[in-house]
Residue frames as qw, qx, qy, qz and C-alpha x, y, z in Angstrom:
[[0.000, 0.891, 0.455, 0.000, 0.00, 0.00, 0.00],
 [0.446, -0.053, 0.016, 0.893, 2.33, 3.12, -1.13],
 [0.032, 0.204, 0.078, 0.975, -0.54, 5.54, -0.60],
 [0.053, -0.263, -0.877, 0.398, -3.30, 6.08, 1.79],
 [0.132, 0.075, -0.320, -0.935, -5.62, 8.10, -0.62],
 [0.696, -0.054, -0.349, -0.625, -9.25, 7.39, -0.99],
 [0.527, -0.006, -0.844, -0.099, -8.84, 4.43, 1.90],
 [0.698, -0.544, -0.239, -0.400, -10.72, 3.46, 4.76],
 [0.421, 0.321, -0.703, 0.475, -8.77, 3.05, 7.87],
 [0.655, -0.637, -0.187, -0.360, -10.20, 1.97, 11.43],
 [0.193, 0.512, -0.580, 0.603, -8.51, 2.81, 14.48],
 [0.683, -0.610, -0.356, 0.185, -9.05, 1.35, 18.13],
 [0.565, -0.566, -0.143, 0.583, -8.08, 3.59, 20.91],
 [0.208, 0.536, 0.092, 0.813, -7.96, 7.13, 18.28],
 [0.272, -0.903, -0.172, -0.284, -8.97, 9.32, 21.52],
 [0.313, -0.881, 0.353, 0.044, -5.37, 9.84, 22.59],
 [0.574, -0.518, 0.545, 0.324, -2.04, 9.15, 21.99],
 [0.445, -0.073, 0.793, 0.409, -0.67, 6.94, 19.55],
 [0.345, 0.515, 0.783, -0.045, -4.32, 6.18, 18.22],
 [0.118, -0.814, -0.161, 0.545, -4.73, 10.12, 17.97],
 [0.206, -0.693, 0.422, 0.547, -1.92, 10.74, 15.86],
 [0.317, -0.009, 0.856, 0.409, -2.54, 8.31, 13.43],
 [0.345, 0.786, 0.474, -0.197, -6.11, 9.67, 12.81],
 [0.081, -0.816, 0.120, 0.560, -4.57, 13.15, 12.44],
 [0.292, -0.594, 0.570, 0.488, -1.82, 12.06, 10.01],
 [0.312, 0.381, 0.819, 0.296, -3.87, 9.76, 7.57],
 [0.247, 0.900, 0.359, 0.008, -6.84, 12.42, 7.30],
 [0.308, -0.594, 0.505, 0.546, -3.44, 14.21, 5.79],
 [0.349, -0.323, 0.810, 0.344, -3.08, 11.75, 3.47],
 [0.653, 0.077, -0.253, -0.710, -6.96, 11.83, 2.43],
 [0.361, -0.063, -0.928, -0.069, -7.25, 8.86, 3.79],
 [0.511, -0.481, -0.065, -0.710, -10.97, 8.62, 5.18],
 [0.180, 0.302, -0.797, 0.492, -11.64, 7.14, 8.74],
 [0.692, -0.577, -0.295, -0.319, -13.78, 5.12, 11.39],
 [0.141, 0.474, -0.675, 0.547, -12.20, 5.99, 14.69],
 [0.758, -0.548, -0.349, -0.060, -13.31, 3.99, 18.26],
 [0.275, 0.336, -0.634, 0.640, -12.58, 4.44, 21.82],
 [0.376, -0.551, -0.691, 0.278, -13.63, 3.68, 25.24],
 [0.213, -0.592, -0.288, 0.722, -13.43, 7.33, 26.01],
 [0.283, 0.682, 0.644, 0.200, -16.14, 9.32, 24.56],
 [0.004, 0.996, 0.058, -0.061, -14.82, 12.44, 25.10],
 [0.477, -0.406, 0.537, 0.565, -11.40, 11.60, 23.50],
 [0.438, 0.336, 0.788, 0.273, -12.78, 10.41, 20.98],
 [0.245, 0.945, 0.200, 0.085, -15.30, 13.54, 20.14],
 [0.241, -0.853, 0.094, 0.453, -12.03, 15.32, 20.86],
 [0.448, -0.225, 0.711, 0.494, -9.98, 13.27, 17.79],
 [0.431, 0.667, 0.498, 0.349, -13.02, 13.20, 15.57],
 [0.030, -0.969, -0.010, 0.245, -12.76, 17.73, 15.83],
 [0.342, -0.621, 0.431, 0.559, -9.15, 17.48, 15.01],
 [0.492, 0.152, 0.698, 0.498, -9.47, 15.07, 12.09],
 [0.453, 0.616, 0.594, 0.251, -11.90, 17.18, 10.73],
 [0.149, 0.961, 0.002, -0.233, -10.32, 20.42, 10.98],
 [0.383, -0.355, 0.657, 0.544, -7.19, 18.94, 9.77],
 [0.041, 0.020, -0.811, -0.583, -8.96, 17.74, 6.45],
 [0.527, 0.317, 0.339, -0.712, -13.01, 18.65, 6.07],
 [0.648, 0.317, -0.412, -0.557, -13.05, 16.33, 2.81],
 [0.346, -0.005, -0.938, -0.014, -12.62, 12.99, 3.88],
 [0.757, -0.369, -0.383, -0.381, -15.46, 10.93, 5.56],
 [0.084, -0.374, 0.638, -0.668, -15.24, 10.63, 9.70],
 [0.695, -0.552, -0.288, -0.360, -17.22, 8.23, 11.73],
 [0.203, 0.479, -0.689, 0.505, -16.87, 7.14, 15.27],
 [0.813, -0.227, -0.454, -0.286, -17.90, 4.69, 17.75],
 [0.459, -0.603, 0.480, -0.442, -17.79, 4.56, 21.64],
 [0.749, 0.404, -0.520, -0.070, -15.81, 1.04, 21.89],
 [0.533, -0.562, 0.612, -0.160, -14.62, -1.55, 24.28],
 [0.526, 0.470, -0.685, -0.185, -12.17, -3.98, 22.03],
 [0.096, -0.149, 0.964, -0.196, -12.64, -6.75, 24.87],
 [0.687, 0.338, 0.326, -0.555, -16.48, -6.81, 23.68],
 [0.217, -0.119, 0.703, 0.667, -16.07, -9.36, 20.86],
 [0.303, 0.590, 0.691, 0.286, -19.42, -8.91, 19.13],
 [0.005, 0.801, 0.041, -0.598, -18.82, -4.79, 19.92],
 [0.007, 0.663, -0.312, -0.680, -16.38, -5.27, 17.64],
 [0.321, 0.403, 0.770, 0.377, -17.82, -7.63, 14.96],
 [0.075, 0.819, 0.520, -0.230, -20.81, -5.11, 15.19],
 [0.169, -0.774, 0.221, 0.569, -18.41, -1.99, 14.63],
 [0.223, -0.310, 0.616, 0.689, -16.56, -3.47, 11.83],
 [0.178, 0.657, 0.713, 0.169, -20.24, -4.67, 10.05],
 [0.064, 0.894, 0.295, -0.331, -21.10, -0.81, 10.59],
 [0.295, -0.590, 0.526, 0.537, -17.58, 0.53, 9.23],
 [0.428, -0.101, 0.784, 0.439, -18.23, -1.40, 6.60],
 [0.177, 0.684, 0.707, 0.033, -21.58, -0.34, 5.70],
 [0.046, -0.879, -0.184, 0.438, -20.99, 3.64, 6.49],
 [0.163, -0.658, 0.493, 0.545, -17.67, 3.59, 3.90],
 [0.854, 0.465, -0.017, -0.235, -18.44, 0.63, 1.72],
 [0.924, 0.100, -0.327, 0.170, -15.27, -0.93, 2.24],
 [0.588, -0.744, 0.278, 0.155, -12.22, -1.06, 4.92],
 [0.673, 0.546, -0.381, 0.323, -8.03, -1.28, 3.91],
 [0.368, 0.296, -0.710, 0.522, -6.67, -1.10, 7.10],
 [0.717, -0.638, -0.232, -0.161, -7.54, -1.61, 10.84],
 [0.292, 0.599, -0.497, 0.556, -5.27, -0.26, 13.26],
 [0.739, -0.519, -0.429, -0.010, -5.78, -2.53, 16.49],
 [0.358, 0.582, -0.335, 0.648, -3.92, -0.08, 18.79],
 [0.552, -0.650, -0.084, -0.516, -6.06, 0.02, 21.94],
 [0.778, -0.113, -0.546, 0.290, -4.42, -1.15, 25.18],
 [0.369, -0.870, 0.131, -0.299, -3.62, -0.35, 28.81],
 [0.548, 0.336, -0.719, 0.265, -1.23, -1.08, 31.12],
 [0.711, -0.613, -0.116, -0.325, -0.66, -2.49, 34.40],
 [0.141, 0.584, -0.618, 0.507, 1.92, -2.76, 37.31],
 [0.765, -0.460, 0.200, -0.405, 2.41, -6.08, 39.83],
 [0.353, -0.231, 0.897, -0.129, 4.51, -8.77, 41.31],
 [0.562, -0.057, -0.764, -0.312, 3.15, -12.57, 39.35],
 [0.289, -0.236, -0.750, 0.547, 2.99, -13.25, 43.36],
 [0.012, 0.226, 0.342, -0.912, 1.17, -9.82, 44.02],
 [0.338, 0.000, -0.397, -0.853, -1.91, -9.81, 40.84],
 [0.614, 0.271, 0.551, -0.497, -5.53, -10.87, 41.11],
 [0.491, 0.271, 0.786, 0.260, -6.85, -13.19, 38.21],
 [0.362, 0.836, 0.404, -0.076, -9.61, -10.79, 37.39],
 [0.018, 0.829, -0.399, -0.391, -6.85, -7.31, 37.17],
 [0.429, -0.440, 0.695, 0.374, -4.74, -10.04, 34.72],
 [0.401, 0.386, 0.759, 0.337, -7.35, -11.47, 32.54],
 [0.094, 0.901, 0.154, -0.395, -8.37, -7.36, 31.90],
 [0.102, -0.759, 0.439, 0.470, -5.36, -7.09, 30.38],
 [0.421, 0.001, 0.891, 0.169, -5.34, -9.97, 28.68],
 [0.356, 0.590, 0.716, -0.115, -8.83, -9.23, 27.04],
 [0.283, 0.884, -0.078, -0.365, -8.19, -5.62, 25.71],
 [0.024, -0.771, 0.441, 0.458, -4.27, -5.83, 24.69],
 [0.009, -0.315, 0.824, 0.470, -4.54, -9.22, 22.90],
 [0.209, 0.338, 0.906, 0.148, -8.01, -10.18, 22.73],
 [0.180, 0.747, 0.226, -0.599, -8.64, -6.95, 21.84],
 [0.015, -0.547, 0.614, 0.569, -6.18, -7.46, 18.87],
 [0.122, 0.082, 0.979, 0.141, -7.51, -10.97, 17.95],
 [0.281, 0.648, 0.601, -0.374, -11.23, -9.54, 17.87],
 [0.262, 0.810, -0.061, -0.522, -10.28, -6.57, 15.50],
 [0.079, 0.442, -0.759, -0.472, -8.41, -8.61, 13.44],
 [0.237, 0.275, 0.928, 0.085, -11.14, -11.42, 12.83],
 [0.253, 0.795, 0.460, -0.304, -13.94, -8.83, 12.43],
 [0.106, 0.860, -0.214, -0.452, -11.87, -7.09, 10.21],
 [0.151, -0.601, 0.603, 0.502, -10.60, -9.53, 7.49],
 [0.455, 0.577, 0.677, 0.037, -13.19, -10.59, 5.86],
 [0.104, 0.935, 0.216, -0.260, -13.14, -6.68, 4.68],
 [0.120, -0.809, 0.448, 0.361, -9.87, -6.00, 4.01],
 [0.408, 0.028, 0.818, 0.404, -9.61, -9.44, 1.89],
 [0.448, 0.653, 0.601, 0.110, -12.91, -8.05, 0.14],
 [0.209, 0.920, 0.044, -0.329, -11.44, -4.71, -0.48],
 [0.776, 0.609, 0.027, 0.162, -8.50, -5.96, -2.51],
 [0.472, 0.237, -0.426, 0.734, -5.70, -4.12, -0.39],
 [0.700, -0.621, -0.212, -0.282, -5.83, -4.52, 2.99],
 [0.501, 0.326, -0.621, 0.508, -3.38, -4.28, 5.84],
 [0.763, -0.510, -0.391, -0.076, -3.31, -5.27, 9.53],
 [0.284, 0.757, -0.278, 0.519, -2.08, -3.26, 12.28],
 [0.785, -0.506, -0.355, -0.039, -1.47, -4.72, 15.50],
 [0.181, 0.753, -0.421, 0.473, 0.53, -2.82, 18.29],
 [0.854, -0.206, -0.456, 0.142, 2.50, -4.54, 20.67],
 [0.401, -0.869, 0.288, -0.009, 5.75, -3.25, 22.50],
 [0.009, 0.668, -0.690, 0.277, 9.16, -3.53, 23.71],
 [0.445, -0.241, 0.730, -0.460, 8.02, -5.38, 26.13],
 [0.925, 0.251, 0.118, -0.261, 6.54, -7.57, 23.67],
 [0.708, 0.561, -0.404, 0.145, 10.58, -8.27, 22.98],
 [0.437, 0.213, -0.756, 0.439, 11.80, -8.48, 26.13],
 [0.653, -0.288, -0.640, 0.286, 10.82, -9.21, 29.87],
 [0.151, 0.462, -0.353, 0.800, 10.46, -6.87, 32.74],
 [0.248, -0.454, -0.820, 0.243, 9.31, -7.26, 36.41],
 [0.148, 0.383, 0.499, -0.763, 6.63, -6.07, 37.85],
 [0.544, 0.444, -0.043, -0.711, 4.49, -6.13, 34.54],
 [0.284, -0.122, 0.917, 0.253, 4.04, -9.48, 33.70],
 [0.610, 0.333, 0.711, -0.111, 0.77, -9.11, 32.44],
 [0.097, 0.762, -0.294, -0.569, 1.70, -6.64, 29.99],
 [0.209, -0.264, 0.844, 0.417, 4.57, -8.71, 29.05],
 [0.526, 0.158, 0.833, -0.067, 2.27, -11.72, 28.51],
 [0.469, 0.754, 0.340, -0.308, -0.30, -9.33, 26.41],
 [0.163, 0.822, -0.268, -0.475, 2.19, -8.15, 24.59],
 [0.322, -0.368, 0.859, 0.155, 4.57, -11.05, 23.95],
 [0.474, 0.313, 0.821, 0.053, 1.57, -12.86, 22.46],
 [0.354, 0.839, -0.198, -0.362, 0.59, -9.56, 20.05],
 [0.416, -0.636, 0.633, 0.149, 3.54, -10.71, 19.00],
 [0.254, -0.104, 0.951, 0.140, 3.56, -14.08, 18.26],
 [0.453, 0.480, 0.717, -0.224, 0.09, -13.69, 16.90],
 [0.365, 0.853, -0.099, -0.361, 0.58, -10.99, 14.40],
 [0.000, 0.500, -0.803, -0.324, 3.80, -12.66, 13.22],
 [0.409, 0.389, 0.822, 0.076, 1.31, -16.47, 12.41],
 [0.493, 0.753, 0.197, -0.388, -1.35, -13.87, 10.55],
 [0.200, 0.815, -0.150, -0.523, 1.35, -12.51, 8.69],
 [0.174, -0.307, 0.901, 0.252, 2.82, -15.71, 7.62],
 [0.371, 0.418, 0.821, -0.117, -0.69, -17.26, 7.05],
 [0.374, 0.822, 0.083, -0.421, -1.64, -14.07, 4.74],
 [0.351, 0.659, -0.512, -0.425, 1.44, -14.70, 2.37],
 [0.297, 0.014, 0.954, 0.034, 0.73, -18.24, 2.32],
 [0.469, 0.527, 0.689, -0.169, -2.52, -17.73, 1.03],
 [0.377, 0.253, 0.414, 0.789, -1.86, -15.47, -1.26],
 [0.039, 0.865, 0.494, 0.076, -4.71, -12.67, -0.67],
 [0.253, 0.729, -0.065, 0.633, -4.08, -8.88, -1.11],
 [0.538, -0.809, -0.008, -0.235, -3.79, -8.27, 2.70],
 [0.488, 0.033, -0.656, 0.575, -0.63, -8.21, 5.16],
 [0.607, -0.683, -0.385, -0.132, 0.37, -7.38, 8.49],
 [0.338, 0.551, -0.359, 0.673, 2.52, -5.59, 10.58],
 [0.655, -0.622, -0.368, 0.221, 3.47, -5.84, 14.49],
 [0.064, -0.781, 0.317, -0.535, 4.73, -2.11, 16.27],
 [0.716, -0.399, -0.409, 0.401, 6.75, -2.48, 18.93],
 [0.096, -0.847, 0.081, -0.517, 6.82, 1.53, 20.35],
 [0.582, -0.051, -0.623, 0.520, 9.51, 1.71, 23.25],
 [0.114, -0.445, -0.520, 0.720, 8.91, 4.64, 25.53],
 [0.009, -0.482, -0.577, -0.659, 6.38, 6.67, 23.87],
 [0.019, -0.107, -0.441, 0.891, 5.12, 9.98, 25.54],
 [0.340, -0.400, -0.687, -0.503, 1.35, 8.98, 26.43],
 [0.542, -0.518, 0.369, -0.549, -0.64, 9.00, 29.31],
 [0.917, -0.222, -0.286, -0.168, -0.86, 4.95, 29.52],
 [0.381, 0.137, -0.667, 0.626, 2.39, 4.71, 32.00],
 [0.006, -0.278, 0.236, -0.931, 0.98, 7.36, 33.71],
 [0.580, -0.119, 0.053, -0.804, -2.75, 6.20, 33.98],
 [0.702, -0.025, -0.659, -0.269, -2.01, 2.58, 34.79],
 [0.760, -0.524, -0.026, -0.385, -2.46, 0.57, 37.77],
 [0.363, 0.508, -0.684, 0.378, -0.11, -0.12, 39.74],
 [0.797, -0.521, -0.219, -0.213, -1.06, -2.43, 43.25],
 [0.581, -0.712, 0.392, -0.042, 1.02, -2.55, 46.92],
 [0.913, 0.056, 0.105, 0.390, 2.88, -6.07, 45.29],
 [0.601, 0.666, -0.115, 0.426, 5.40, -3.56, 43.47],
 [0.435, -0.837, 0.291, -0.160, 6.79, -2.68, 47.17],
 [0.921, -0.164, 0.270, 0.227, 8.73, -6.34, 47.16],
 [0.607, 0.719, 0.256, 0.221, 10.66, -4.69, 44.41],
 [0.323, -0.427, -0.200, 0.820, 11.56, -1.28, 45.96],
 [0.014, -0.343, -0.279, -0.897, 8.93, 0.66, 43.73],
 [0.181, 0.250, 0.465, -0.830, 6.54, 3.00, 44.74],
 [0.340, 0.573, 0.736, 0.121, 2.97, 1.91, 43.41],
 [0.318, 0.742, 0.578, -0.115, 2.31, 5.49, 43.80],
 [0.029, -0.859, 0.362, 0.361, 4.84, 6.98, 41.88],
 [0.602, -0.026, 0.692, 0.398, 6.14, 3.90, 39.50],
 [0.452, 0.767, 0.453, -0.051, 3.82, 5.00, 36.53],
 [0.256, 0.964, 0.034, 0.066, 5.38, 8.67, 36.46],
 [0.685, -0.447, 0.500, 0.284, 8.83, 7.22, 36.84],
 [0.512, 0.109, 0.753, 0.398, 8.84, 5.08, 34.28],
 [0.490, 0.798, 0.294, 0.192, 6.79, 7.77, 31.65],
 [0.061, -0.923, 0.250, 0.285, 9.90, 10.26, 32.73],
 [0.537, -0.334, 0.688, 0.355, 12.20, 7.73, 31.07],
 [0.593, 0.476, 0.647, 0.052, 10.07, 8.21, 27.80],
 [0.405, -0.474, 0.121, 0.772, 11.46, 9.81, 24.53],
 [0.085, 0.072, 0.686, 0.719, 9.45, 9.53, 21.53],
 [0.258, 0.106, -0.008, -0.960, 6.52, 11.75, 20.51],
 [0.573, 0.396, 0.718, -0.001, 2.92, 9.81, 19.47],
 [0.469, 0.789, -0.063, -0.392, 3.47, 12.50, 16.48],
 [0.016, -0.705, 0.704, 0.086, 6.50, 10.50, 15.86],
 [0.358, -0.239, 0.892, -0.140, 5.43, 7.25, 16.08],
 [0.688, 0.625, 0.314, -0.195, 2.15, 7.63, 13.93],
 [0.502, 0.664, -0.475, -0.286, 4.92, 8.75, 10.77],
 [0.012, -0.347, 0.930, 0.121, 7.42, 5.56, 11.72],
 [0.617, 0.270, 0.729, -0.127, 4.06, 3.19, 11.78],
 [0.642, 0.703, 0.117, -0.284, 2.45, 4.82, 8.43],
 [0.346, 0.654, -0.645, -0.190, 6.01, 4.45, 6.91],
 [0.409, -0.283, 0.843, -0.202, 6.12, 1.26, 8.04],
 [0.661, 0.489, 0.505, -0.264, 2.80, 0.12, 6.47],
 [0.451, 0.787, -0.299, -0.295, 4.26, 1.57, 3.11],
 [0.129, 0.618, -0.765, -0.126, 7.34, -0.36, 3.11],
 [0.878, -0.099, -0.283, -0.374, 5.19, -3.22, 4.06],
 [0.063, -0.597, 0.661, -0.450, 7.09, -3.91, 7.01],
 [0.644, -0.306, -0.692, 0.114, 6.72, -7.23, 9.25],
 [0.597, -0.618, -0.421, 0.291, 7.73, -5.65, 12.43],
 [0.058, 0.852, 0.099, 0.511, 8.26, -1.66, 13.55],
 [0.559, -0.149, -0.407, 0.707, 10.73, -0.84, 15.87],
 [0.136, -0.854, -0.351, -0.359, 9.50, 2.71, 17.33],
 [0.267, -0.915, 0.243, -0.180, 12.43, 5.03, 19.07],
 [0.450, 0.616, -0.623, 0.171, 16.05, 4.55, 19.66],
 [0.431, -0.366, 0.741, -0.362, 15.34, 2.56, 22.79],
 [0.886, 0.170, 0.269, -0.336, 13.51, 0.10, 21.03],
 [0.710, 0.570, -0.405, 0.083, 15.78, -0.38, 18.67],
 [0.016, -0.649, 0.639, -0.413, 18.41, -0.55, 21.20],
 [0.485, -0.375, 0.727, -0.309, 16.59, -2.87, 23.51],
 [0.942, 0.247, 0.149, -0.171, 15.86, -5.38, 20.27],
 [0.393, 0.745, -0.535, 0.069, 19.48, -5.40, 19.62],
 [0.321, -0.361, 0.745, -0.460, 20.33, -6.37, 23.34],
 [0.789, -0.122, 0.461, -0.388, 18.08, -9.04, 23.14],
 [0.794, 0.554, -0.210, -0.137, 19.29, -10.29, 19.96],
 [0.118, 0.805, -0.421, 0.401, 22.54, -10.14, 21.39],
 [0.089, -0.134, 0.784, -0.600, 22.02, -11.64, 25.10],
 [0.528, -0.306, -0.584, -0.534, 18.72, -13.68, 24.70],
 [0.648, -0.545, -0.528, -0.060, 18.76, -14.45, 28.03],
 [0.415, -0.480, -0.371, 0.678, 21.24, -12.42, 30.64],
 [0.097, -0.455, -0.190, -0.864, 19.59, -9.46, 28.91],
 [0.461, -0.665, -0.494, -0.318, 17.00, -10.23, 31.54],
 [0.664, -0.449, -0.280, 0.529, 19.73, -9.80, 34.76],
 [0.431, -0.118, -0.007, 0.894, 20.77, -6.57, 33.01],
 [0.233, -0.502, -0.576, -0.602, 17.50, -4.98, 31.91],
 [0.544, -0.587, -0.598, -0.039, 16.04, -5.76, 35.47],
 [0.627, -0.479, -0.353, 0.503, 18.18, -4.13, 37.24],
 [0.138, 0.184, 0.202, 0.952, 18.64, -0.76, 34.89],
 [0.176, -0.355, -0.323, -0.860, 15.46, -0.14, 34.74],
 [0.659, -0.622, -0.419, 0.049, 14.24, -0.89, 38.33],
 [0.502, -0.488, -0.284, 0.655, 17.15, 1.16, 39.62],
 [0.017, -0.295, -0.299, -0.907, 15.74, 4.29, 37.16],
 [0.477, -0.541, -0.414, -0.555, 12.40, 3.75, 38.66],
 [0.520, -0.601, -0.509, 0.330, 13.37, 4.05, 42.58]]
């Protein structure tokens, strides 16, 4: 896809950050949009921008919770119906969350679990039926760092992330097996200056550690270096170049080197950098 003219793109999570930026930058490009988010007053805020950025493309938008899986069957059926046809889905939505494996409740784990990868796995099933009927079609699915390497106190992250991951890499292998116009592409964004550090949960377990629950969050977002204005151009260039996998800031890059490098005592040196940044 070497041009995002006259397509249909659908974003999870467009009412801030990342999600945000990509809206913005496509309705650039003339590329027309269905945006979603759990937050309905992000959201109206993203749909305003898009359209004062570019009043000629088509805008819809849709109050969204990506762990709903018939929300999002429903959504994409609607998406499909309001534009007449979809090319990309940008499964971007996700939160985060801070605890000891010793310190988490089931329910606070399987939350995570449900938005960051069965949030992915929902938008990408409800979405590729569309994107195979529209002839060029591409799958965005955003993982992390942390979806390359390991870090305590956020295993469930990891887990969510790790499996992004591994799931977006099968699609993409299963899409050029089959031959159909559609790929796929897994982001891995390292520190990225959002609110989700900032606005995640963080429970008492993360004491065993030596972090402060209430102060771990805005630690760890001071350690962040790349813009989401920055990260929406390296994804969209990405998607052009028909990338497999997006590295996103010089830490990322950096910490996919290291791991490449040190597959495992990356984890003895990792742990201890970035746990003694965050006391």
């Amino acid at each position: 896809m070497k041009s995002f003219k006259n397509k249909v793109a659908a974003i999870t999570g467009a009412g801030s950050g990342m999600g945000r930026e990509l809206a913005i930058q496509l309705a650039e490009q003339e590329c027309n949009l269905a945006l979603s988010d759990v937050n309905e007053a992000g959201l109206a805020e993203t749909v305003q921008l898009v359209k004062k950025k570019n009043p000629n493309i088509s805008v819809t938008s849709q109050k969204l919770d990506v762990s709903d899986r018939s929300a999002v069957f429903d959504w994409a059926s609607k998406v499909a119906k309001d534009h007449n046809k979809i090319n990309l889905i940008f499964n971007n939505a996700g939160i985060a969350f801070g605890s000891t494996i010793e310190g988490f409740e089931s329910k606070d784990f399987q939350r995570v679990m449900d938005i960051n990868f069965g949030g992915v796995v929902n938008g990408t099933q409800a979405f590729l039926p569309y994107l195979k009927e529209s002839g060029e079609g591409h799958i965005i699915n955003t993982s992390s760092v942390f979806g390359i390497i390991a870090v305590p106190g956020t295993s469930a992250y990891n887990a969510s992330k790790f499996a992004v991951r591994g799931f977006t890499e099968t699609l993409r292998q299963e899409l050029d097996l089959t031959k159909v116009k559609v790929s796929a592409t897994s982001v891995h964004p390292g520190g990225i200056k959002t609110a989700i550090a900032k606005s995640s949960k963080t429970n008492d377990s993360v004491r065993a550690l030596g972090l402060d629950p209430n102060t771990a969050g805005e630690k760890m977002s001071a350690q962040f270096i790349t813009t989401a204005e920055r990260a929406a151009k390296v994804i969209l260039k990405g998607v052009k170049k028909n990338s497999r996998r997006v590295l996103i800031g010089p830490d990322a890059v950096f910490v996919d080197l290291m791991q490449r490098l040190l597959p495992t005592s990356y984890q003895v040196i990792i742990g201890k950098l970035l746990l003694k940044q965050m006391r």
